[in-house]
ROVO-401690 format. One line per 8 residues: number of its first residue (from 1); their letters; for each residue x, y, z negated of C-alpha. Coordinates in steps of 0.02 Angstrom, whole numbers, plus 32768, in hexadecimal, padded with zeros to 4 digits. Example, Ala and Ser with C-alpha at 12.3 -4.5 7.8 and 13.67 -1.06 7.14 Angstrom:
REM ROVO-401690
1) as) 8267 7F1F 7E7A; 82AC 7FCB 7E9B
***
This chain:
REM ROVO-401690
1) xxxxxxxx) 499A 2D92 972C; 494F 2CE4 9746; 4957 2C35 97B9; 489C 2C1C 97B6; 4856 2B85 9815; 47AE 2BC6 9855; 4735 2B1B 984A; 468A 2B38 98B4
9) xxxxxxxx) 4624 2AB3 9917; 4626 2AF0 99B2; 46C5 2B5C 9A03; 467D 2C08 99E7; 464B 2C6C 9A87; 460B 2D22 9A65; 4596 2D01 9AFB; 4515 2C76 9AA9
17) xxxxxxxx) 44B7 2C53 9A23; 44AD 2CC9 9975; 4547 2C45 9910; 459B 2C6C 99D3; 4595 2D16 999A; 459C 2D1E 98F5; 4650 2CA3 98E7; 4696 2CF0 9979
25) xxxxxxxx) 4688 2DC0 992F; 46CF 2D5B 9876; 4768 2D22 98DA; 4774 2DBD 9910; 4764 2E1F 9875; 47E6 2DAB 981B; 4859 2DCD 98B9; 4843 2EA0 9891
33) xxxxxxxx) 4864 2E74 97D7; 4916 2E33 9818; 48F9 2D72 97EE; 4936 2CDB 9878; 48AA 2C86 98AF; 48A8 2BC2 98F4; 47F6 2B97 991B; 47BC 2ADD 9908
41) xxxxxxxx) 4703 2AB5 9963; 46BC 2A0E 9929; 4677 29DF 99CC; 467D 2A2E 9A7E; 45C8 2A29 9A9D; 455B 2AA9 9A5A; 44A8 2AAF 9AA9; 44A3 2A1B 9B0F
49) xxxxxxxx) 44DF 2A47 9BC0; 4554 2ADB 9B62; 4606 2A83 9B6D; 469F 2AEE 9B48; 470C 2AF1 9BD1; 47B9 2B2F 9BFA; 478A 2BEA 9C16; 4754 2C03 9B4B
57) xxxxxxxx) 47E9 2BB4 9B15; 4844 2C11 9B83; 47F5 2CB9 9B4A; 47F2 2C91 9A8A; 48BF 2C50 9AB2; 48DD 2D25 9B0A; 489E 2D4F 9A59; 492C 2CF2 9A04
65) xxxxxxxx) 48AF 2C73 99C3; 48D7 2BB8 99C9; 4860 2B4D 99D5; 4846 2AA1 99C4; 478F 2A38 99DC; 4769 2972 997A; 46F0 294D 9A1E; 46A8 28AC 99DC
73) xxxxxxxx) 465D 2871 9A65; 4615 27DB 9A08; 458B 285D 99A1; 44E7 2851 9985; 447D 28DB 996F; 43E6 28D4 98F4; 433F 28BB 995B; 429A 28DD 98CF
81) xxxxxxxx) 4219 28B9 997F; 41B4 2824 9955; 41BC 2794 990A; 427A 2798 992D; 4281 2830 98D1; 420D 2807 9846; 428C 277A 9825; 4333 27EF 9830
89) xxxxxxxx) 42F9 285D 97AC; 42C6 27D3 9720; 4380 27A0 974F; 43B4 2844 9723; 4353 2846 9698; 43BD 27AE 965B; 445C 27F8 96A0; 444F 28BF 96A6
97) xxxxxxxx) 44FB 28CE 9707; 44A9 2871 9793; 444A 291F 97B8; 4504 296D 97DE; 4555 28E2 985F; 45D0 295C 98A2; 460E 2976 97EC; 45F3 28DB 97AE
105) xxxxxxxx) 467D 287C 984D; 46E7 2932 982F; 470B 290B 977B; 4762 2873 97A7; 47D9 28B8 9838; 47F1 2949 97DA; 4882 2947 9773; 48F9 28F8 97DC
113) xxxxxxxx) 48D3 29A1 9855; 48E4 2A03 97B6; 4989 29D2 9793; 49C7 29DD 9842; 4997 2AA9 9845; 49D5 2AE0 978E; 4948 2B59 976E; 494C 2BCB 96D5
121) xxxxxxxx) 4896 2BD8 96D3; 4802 2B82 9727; 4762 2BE2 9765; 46C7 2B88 979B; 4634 2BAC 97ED; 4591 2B5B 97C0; 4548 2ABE 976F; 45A2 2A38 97E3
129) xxxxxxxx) 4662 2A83 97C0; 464A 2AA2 9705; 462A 29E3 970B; 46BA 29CA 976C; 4731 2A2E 96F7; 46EF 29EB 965C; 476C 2986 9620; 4809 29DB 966F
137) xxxxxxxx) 48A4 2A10 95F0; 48A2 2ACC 9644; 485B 2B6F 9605; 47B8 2B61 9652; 471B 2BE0 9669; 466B 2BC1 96B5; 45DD 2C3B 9713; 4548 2C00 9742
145) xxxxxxxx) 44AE 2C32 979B; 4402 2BE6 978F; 43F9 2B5A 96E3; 43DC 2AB6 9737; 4336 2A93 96EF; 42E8 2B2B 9723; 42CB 2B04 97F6; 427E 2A58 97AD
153) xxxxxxxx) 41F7 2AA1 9758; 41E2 2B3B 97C0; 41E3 2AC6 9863; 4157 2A4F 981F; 40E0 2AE8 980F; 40EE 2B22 98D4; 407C 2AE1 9956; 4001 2A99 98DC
161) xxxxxxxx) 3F4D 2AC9 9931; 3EEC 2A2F 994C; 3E94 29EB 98B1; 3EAB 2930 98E9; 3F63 294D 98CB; 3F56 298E 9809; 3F5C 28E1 97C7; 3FFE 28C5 980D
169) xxxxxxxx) 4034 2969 97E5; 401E 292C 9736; 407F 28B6 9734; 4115 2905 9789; 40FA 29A5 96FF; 4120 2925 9672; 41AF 28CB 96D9; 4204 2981 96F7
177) xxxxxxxx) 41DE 29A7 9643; 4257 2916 960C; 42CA 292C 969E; 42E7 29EC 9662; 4305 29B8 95AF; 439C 2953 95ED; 43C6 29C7 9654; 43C5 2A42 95DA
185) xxxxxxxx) 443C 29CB 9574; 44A4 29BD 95F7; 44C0 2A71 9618; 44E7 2A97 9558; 457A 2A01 9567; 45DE 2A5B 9601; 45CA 2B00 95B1; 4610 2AC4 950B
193) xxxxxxxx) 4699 2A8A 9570; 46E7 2B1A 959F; 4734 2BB3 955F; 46C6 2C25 958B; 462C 2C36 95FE; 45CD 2CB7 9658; 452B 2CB8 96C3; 44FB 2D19 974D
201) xxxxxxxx) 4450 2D43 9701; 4422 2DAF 9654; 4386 2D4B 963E; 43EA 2CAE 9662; 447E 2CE3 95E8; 4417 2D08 9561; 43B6 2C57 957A; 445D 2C00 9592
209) xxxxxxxx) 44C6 2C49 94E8; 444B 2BE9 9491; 44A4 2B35 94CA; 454D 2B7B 94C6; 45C1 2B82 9435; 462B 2C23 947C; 4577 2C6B 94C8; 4554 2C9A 9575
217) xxxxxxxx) 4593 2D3E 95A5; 452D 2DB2 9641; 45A4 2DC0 96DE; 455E 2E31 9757; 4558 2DE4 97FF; 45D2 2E2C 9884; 45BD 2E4F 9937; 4631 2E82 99C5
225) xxxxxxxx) 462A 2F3E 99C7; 45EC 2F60 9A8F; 464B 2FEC 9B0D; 4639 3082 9ACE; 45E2 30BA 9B6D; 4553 3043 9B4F; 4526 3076 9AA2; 448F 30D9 9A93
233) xxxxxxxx) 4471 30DD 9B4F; 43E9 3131 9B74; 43AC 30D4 9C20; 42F9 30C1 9BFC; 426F 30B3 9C9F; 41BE 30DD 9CA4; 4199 3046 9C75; 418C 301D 9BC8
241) xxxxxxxx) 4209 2F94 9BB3; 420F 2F17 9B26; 42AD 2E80 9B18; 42A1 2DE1 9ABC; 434B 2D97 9AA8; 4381 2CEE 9A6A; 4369 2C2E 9AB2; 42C5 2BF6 9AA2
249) xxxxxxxx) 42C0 2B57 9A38; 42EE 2B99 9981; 4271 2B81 98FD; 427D 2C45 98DA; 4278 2C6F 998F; 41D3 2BFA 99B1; 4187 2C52 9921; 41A2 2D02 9951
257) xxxxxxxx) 416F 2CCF 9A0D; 40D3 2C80 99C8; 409A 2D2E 9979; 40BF 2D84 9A07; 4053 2D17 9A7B; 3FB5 2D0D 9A04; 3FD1 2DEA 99BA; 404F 2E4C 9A16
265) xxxxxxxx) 4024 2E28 9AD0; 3F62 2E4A 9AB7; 3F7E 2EED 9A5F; 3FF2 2F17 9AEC; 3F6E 2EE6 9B73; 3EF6 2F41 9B2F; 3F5A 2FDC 9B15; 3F49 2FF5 9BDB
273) xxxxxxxx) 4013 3026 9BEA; 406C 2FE8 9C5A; 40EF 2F7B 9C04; 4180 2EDF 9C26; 41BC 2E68 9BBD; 425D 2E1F 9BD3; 4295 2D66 9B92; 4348 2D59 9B88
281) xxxxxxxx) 437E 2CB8 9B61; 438B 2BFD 9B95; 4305 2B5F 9B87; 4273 2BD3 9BAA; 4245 2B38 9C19; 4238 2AD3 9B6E; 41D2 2B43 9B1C; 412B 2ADB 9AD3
289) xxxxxxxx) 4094 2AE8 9B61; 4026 2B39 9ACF; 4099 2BD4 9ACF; 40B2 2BD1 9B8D; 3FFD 2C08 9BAA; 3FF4 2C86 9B1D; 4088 2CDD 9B87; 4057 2CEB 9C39
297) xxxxxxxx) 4038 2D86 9CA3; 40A1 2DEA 9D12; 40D3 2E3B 9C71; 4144 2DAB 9C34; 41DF 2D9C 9C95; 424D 2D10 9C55; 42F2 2D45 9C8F; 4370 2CA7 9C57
305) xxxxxxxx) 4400 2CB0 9C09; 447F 2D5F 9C27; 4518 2D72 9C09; 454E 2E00 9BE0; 449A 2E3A 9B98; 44D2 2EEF 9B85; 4467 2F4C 9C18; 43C5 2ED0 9BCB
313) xxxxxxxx) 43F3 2F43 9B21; 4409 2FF2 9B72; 4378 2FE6 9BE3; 42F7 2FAA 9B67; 4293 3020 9B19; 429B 2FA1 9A76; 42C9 2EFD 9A38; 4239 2EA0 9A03
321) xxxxxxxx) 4262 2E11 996B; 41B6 2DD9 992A; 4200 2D43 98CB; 4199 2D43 9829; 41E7 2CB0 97D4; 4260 2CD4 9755; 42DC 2C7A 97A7; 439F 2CB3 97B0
329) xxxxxxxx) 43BA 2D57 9811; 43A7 2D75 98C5; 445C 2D9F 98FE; 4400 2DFF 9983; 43C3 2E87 9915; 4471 2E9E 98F3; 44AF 2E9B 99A0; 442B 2F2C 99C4
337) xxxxxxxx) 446A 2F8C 991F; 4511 2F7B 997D; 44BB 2FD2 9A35; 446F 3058 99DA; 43B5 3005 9A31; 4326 3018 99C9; 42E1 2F8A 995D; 422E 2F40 994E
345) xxxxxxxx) 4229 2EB2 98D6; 41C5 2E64 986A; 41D7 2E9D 97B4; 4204 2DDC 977C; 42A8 2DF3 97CA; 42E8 2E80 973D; 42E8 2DF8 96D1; 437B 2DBD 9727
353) xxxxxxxx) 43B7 2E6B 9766; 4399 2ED4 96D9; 43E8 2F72 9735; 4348 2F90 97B1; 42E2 3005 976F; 4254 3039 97BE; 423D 30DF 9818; 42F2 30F6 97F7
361) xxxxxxxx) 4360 306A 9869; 42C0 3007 989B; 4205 2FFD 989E; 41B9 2F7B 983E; 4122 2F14 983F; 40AD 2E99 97E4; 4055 2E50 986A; 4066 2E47 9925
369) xxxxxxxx) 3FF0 2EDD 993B; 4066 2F53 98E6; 40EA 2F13 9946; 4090 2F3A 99E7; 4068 2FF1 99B1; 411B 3004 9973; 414B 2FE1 9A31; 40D5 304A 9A70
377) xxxxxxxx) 40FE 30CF 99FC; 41C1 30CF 9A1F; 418B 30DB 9AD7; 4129 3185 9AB7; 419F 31C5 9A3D; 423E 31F6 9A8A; 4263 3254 99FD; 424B 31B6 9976
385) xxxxxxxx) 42A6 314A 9A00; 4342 31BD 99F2; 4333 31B2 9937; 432D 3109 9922; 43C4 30E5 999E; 443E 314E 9942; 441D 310B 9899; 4418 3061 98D7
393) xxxxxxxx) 44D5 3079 990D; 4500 30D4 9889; 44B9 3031 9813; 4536 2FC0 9891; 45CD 3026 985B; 459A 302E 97BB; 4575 2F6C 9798; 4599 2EFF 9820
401) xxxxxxxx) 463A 2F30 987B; 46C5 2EC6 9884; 4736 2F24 9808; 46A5 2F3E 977E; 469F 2E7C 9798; 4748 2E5D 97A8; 4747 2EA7 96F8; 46C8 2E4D 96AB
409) xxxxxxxx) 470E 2D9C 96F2; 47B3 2DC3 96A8; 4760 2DFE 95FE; 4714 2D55 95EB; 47A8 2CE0 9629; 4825 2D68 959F; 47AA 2D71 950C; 47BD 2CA7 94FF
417) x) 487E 2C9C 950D
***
């Protein structure tokens, strides 16, 4: 078995964020495979007033997990508001790396680090650590989520309703449009750089083995398998009740939120059931005053950030993802495969996931009315509820537990010895 130095931005907490997630069930799974793990977190900070304190360290350290965090203090973070912003990204255009600062400062601390931990292998997590490994003298592997390019030019697209601002819009279309091409350039350089590389997304993959040498190999994403107590729970009230989960400021997250404001909630009002839906997540206060209005009513309860989520997932009748960019995954889809809860989503996320299949683990839609009758439907269909819920676990343990993933991390670090 293997030293493997773990490199991530943020320390990875299994209570925030989908990457939170997503790292901290891959530590995991290399753990189950038998390997040591040493994590090392480019920065401390994660979402702004998220800063890693003693207690994860301390939790991640019970595990038999070292870990170590760069914290540059001195960083700073892209900003593409304004004119400020205009400005940042025709530097980046110039100089690509610029888009990755945490990997960009990494990549020169880096190998003195390296050489003071002795790993056999390194394993890292997302755009800003494959920079940061890519000149290292160690065996060296990269997974990735979302390509860089891709929030760009799905961001520029949201939030575009008054006419006076198309001429701008323009403009920023054909600055993104050359941004993305470096990007793009810059993506195909890191992955070229290591051994071997795997992404967290089949549509993603299949995009990405086009700028890689070795090819871009599907990892299934992993979750932490819940109590066994909670999965499938079957603690459903009169009500019917539908969660949204996730913080509210990703470019995905806006988009799905944006449907459901303009074609879910209408088709729900007019249904004349009586209904909740649950927000679960932070910055709801940040969320753009245009959306805000389409999601009023006693209906909407915006219920913060909870930690652990578990009784959100065993009480709701579904989980609603109406995301219909086809951007990444939504690590919450997997986290209800891994509850046994029953899955409404929008049918652009099987590009990413190609396991849901409709009627089977999930219900599917093409628009945010068939996403409202698929909610209403589960509700009056105990018997299609029940269905759904066992095959959705059955997909977890099929696909997305930590020793099917354990596998397939280990399979791409030992096919590239």
């Amino acid at each position: 078995m293997s030293k493997i130095l773990f490199v991530t931005d943020y320390l990875p907490s299994s209570n925030f964020s989908g990457s939170g997630v997503t790292s901290s069930a891959a530590i995991h799974a290399l753990l189950k495979k038998g390997h040591t793990v040493h994590i090392l977190a480019l920065s401390c900070n994660a979402y702004e007033s998220k800063v890693v304190d003693s207690n994860l360290i301390e939790a991640w350290d019970l595990l038999g997990v070292k870990s170590s965090i760069l914290n540059f203090d001195k960083l700073i973070a892209n900003n593409f508001s304004g004119l400020k912003g205009l400005i940042n990204k025709l530097a980046i255009i110039i100089w690509p790396e610029k888009y990755l600062p945490l990997g960009v400062i990494a990549k020169k601390n880096i190998n003195d680090f390296i050489r003071h931990i002795s790993p056999d292998k390194v394993v890292a997590y997302h755009w800003n650590a494959g920079l940061a490994i890519k000149s290292i003298d160690v065996k060296r592997y990269l997974v990735v989520g979302d390509p860089l390019h891709l929030p760009i030019l799905y961001g520029s697209k949201l939030l575009v309703d008054d006419k006076k601002q198309l001429m701008r819009f323009y403009v920023k279309e054909a600055i993104n449009y050359l941004l993305s091409k470096r990007l793009i350039k810059l993506m195909s350089e890191i992955m070229n750089a290591v051994n071997a590389c795997g992404a967290f997304a089949a549509h993603h993959a299949d995009k990405l083995s086009q700028s890689s040498i070795s090819g871009c190999q599907y990892i299934h994403t992993p979750v932490a398998d819940p109590s066994p107590n909670q999965v499938g729970c079957e603690n459903k009230s009169q009500v019917l009740k539908i969660l949204h989960i996730g913080h509210l400021q990703g470019t995905a997250t806006i988009a799905g939120i944006q449907l459901i404001g303009d074609e879910v909630i209408p088709v729900l009002n007019k249904s004349n059931l009586d209904y909740e839906m649950h927000f679960v997540g932070a910055f709801s206060e940040r969320l753009p005053e245009i959306i805000k209005k389409k999601l009023g009513g006693d209906h909407i309860k915006f219920k913060g950030e909870i930690y652990p989520p578990d009784a959100e997932f065993t009480s709701s009748h579904c989980l609603l993802v109406a995301t219909p960019i086809e951007l990444g995954i939504r690590v919450r889809i997997i986290t209800a495969f891994s509850f046994g809860s029953c899955i409404v989503a929008h049918v652009a996320n099987a590009k990413g996931i190609p396991e849901l299949v409709h009627g089977f683990n999930c219900m599917l839609g093409n628009s945010g009315a068939e996403l409202a009758e698929h909610c209403l439907e589960i509700f009056k269909n105990p018997l299609l509820r029940r269905r759904l819920q066992v095959n959705a676990r059955n997909t977890f343990e099929q696909y997305f537990s930590a020793e099917v993933v354990g596998e397939e991390l280990c399979e791409l670090m030992e096919e590239y010895h």
